[in-house]
C-alpha positions as a Python dict, from the first residue, in 0.01 Angstrom:
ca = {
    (1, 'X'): (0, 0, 0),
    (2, 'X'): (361, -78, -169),
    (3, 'X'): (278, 193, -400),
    (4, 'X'): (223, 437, -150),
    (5, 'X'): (505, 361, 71),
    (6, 'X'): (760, 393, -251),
    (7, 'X'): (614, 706, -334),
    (8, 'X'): (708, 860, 51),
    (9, 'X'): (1038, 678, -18),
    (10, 'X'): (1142, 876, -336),
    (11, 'X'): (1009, 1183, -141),
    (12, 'X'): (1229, 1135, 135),
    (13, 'X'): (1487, 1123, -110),
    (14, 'X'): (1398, 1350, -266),
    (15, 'X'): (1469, 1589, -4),
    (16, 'X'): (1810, 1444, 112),
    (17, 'X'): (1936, 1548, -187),
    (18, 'X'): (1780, 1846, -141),
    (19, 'X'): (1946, 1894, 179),
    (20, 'X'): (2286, 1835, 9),
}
């Protein structure tokens, strides 16, 4: 699912900018 895979996108950045 597109949705699904941009959703674990935008979570992965989510926590990169976390990380920063």
């Amino acid at each position: 699912m597109i949705y699904l895979k941009n959703l674990k996108n935008m979570v992965t950045l989510f926590r990169w900018m976390a990380l920063t």
